[in-house]
Structures are given as C-alpha cells and as structure tokens.
C-alpha positions in Angstrom: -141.4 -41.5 -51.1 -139.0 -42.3 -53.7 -138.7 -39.0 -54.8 -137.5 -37.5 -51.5 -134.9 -40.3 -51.6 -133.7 -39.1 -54.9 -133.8 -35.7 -53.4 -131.4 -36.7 -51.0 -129.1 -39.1 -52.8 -126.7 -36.6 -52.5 -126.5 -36.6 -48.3 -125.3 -39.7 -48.6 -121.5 -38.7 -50.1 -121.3 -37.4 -46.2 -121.4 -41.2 -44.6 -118.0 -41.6 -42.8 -117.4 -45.5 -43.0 -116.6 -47.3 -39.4 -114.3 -50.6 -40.1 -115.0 -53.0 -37.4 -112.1 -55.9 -37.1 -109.8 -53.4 -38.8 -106.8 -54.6 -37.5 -107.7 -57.4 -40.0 -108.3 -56.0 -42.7 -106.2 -57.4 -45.2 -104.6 -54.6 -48.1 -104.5 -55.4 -51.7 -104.6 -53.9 -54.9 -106.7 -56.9 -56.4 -110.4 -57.3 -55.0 -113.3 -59.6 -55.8 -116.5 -57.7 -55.5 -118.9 -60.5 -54.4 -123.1 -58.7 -54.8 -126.2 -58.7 -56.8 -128.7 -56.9 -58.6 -127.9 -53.0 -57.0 -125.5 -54.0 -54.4 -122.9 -54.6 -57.2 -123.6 -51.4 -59.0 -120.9 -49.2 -56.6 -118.1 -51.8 -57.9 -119.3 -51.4 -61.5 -118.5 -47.9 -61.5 -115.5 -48.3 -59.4 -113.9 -50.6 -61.9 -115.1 -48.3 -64.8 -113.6 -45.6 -63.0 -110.7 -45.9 -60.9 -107.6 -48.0 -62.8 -105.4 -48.1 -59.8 -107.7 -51.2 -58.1 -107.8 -54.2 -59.9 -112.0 -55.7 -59.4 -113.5 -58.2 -60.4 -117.1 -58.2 -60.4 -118.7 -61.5 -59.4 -122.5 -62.0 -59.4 -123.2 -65.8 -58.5 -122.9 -68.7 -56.3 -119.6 -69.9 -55.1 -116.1 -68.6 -55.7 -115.4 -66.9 -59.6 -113.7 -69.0 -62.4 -110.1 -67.4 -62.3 -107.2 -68.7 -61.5 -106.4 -69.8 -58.2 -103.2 -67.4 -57.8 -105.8 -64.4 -58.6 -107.6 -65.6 -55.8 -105.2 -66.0 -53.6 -103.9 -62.2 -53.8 -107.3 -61.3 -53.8 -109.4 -60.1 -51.1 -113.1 -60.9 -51.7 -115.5 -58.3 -50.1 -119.1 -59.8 -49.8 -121.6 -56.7 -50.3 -125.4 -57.0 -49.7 -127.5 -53.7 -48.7 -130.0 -56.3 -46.9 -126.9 -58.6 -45.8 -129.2 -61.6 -46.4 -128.6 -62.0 -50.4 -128.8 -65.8 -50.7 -125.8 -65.8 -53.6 -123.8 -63.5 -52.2 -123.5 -65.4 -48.5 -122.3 -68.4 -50.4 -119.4 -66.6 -51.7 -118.7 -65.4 -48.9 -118.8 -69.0 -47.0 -117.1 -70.5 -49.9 -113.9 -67.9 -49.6 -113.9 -68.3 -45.9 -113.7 -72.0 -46.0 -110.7 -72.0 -48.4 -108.8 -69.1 -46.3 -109.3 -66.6 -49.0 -109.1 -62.8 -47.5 -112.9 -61.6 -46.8 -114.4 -58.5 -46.1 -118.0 -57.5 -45.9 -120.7 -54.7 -46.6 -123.9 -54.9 -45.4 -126.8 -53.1 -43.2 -127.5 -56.1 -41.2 -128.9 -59.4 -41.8 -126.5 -62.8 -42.2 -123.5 -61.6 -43.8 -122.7 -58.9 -40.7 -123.3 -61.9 -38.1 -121.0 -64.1 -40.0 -118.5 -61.4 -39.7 -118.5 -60.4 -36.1 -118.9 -64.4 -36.0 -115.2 -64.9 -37.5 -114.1 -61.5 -37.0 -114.0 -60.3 -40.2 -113.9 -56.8 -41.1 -116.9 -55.4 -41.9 -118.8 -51.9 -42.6 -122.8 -51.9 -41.6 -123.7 -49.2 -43.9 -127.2 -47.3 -42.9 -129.9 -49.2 -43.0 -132.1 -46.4 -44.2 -135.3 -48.8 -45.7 -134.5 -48.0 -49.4 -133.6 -49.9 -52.4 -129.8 -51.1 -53.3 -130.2 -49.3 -56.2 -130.5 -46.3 -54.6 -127.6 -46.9 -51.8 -124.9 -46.3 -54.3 -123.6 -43.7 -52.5 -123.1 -45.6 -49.0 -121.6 -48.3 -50.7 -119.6 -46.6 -53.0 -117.7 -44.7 -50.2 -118.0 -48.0 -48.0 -115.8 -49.7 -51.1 -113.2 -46.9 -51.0 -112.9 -46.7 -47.6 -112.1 -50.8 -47.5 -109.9 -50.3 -50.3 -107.7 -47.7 -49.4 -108.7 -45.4 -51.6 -108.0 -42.0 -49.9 -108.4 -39.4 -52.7 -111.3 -41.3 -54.2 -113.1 -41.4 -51.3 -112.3 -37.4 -50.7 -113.5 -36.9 -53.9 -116.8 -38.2 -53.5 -117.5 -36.7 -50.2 -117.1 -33.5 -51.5 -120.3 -34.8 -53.8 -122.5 -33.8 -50.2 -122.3 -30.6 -51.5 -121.7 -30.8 -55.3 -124.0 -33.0 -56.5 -127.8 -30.9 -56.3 -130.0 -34.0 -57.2 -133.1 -31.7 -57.4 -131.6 -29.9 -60.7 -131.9 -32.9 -62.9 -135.5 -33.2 -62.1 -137.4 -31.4 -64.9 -134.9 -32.9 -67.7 -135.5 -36.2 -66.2 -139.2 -35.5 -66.2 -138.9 -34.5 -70.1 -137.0 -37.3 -71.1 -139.3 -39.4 -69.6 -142.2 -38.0 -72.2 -140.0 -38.4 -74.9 -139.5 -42.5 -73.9 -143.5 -42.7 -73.3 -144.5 -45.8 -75.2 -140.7 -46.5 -76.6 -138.6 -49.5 -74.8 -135.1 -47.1 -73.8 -132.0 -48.3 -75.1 -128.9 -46.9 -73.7 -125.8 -46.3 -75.7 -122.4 -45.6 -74.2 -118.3 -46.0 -75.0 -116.9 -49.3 -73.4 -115.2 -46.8 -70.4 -119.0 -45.8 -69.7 -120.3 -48.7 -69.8 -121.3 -49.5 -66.4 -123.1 -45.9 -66.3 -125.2 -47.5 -69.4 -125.6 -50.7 -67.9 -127.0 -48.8 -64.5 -129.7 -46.6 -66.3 -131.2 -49.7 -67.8 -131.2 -51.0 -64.2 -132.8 -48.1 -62.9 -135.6 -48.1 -65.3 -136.3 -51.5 -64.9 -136.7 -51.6 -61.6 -138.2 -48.4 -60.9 -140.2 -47.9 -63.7 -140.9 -51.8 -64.6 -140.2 -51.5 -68.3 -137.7 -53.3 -70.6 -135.1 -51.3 -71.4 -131.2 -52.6 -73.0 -127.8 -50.9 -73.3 -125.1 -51.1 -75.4 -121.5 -49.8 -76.0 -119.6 -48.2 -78.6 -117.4 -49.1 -80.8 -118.5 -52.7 -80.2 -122.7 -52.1 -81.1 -121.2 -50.6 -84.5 -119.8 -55.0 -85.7 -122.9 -56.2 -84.7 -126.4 -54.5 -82.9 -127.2 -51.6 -85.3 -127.6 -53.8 -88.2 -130.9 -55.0 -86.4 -131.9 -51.5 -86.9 -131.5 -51.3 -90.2 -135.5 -50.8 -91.3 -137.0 -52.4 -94.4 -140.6 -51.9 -94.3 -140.9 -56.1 -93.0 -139.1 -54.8 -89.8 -140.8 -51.3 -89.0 -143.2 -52.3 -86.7 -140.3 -54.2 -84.3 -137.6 -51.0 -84.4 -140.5 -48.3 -84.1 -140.6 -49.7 -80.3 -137.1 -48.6 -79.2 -135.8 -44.9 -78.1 -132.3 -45.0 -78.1 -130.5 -42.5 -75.7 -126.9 -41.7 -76.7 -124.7 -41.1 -73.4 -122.0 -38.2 -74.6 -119.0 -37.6 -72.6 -116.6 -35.0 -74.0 -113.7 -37.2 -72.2 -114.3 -40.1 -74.8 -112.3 -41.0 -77.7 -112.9 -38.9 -81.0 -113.2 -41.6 -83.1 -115.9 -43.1 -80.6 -118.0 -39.3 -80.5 -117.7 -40.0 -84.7 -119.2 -43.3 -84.4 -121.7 -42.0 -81.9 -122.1 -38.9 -84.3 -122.3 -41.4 -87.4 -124.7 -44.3 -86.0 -127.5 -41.5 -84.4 -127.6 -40.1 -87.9 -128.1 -43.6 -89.2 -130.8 -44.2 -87.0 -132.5 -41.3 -87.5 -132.0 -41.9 -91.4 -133.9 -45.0 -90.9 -136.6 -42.9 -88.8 -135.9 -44.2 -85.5 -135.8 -42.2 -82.0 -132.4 -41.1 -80.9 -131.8 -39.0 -77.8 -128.2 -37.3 -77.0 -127.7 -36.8 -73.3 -124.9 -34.8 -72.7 -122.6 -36.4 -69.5 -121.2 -33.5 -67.4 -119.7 -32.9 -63.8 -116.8 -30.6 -62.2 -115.6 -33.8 -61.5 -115.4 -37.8 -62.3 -117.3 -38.8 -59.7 -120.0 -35.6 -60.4 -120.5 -36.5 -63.6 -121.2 -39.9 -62.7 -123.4 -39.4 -60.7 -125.4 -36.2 -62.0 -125.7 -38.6 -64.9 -127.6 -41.6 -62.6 -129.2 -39.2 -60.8 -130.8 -37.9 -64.3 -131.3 -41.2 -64.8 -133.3 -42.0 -61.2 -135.7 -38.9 -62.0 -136.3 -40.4 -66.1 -137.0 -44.1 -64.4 -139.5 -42.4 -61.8 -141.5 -39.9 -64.2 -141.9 -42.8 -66.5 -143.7 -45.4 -62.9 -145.6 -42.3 -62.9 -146.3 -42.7 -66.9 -147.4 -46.2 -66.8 -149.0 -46.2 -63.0 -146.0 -49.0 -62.3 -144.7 -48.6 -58.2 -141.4 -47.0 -58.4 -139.7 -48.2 -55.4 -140.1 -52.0 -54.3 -140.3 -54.7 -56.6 -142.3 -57.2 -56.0 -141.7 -59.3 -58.6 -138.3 -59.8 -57.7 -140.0 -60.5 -54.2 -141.8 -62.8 -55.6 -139.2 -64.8 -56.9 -137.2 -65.5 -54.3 -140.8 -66.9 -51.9 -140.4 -69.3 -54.8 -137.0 -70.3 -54.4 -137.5 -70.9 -50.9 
C-alpha cells in the first residue's frame, strides 16, 4: 500500500550504492542529468541544493542544446527507476555514440544491459515495485555517490534515522481537507523551486488532480495579476488553493513578497495556505517537506476515490506510442 511506502520512505536514506565498472567512472564537476517524469526529481533537488556540482537537467530525446565544450566536460548519467524509459535510452545511445562520458541509474531493464554491454558504470538501485516518485531517496544517494559527493551523501544517510515520515501524517491529512474541491497551487522562492515543482508532481500523480506552482519573486511581474478578482472573474480564481512554502533561510525581501502577495490574495478572498519548511538539516527539511507533501497527495486519492499509486493514464500513453 502506498501508505506503508510513505511510511518507509525514510529506510531508504540507508541504501549503500555498489558502482559496477568503477574503474571507469569518469569525475567531473559538470553533469547532465538525463530522466523523466520522477526519475529526474533527485537531480532537481540536487541542483537546487548543492552549488558545488554543476547539473543540467535534461528531459527529452537526444543530447541537450548547449554547447558542445559543455558537453564534452560533461558526464551524462542516464537515470530511469524502470531502466526502460524510451527518452531517456536515446540519450543515453546518443552520448555513447559521440564518446560523451556516460553513467547510468536504473533497477533493471535496457539501460543496465547497455551498460554491462559497454561497460559503463552503473548503480541498479532496488527494484522495490514502487513509483519513481517515490524512489527519491535511492536515487538521490545513487547521484551523490556517482558524483563524488561524500558529505552530501553522509548527510542524507543520516535521514534513516532523522527523517520520521509517520509525523507528517495528520498535517498532511488536514491540508488535504482544506484543498478538497480547490486545484493546489504551490508557491516557493526560485532556491525552492524544485521542492514546489515536486509537490505539484506528487499530487498529480498520486491524487490525479491539476495542481501548478510558481516562484517568488518572479510570480509577483506577472501570475498574481490573474488573481486579481473583479466580480467577471470570481468564479475562475474561487477554484485555486494556494499553498505558500516558507523557509526561514530565504531572502527577506522574498518572505515580504510572500508576506505581501498572501495578504493580497486573501484581500481578494482567495484561499492561501502557509506551510512552514523545517528540518535539522538541508536535506531534512527537504524532505520532511515532500514527505508532507506525499501524505496531502494521498489523503486527497482518498478524497476523490482516485488510485494513489500507479497511473494508468500515463500507462496508457505510452501502449499508444508503441
């Protein structure tokens, strides 16, 4: 059940990483983050996060637009919890055929036979029968660990024991009624950003509703004007619930703005929502936040009588690109 696996999220900060082909394994500072949909989600929050790597994020076919010296000094790790993500092999075969450093992540599937194949290095994370979404934590450390990054990685095993995914249960469950019948919107700063982007993930997918996010200070030149209610427009802003990620760490003059815009909002009598962002460490806070967010996304399947864990429209979808 899905909510066991939230339950447990936290075991998964204790995976220790095994690097086949190691000797191969090429070091760099610059990395190209090859994955879809919640494969990619680990390298969002890395590249939010950690300033020392330089990532670039690419969801598609083929190699990414930059320029070909970025490529070159780039090593392009393919990730894909199934292995089989149809997108994500191309880039992979597409950086191998020019002789651009690869790496992979993967459970099983094509992308780990390509790699013991070619003898690439690789990391076959647990294949554990749960979503990608909800692997963030074996590929998070399976990133680090193919990165280099030592005290990253230390920091978020020490999550095994930190992180106590059954506390954020009952505020999840609450949010969740406050959302009921409201399409979430989630608000962040730019350096949160990928947090934002990942709740809106998570309640899609789990709870198969629309839900948007949106960053400060940019959403203050442009989105909250389309909130700004004349009696003509009531009926399309009374659908939203906006939840305000707060993180202590951000800039002042972003908490103003945040301050400022939720008591616009609520001016113009629409639903705001602060949720307070808050860990003993970077990594904790990340994570108690997503985890908040995992328990709001599966109170609100239960809501709507939506199936919180596959997703078979997405399913669907890919029988008819086939």
């Amino acid at each position: 059940m899905i909510s066991d696996v939230i339950k447990n999220f936290h075991t998964q900060f204790a995976y220790e990483p095994d690097v086949h082909n190691g000797e191969r394994l090429v070091k760099s500072h610059a990395y190209i983050v090859a994955g879809m949909g919640g494969s990619a989600l680990a390298a969002e929050l890395m590249r939010a996060h950690d300033a020392k790597q330089e990532i670039y994020i690419h969801r598609g076919y083929g190699l990414p637009r930059v320029h070909e010296s970025a490529l070159r000094r780039s090593v392009l790790i393919a990730v894909s919890y199934s292995g089989n993500t149809e997108e994500t092999c191309d880039a992979f075969n597409a950086a191998y055929a020019q002789g651009i450093s690869v790496a992979v992540i993967a459970s099983g599937g094509k992308l780990i036979e390509l790699a013991k194949e070619h003898a690439i290095p690789f990391i076959c994370i647990p294949n554990t029968g749960i979503q990608p979404r909800h692997a963030t934590g074996f590929i998070l450390k399976a990133l680090m660990k193919l990165m280099g990054d030592d005290a990253g990685f230390a920091e978020a095993g020490a999550l095994a024991a930190l992180l106590d995914s059954s506390r954020y249960e009952q505020e999840g469950k609450a949010l969740a009624e406050k959302i009921s019948g409201k399409v979430p919107v989630i608000y962040a700063s730019s350096e949160n950003c990928a947090i934002a982007y990942t709740w809106k993930i998570k309640l899609n997918e789990s709870a198969k509703i629309p839900a948007f996010y949106n960053t400060f200070a940019e959403l203050n030149h442009n989105e909250m004007t389309g909130f700004d209610v004349i009696d003509s427009t009531k009926s399309l802003s009374d659908k939203f619930h906006f939840i305000f990620l707060t993180d202590k760490s951000d800039h002042p003059r972003i908490a103003k703005r945040m301050e400022l815009t939720k008591r616009l909002y609520e001016a113009r009598g629409l639903s705001v929502e602060a949720v307070k962002m808050e860990g003993e460490s970077r990594w904790h806070k990340v994570f108690a936040s997503l985890v908040l967010a995992d328990w709001t996304a599966y109170y609100c399947a239960l809501h709507y009588g939506t199936e919180p864990e596959q997703v078979p429209m997405v399913e669907e979808f890919k029988k008819m690109m086939e």
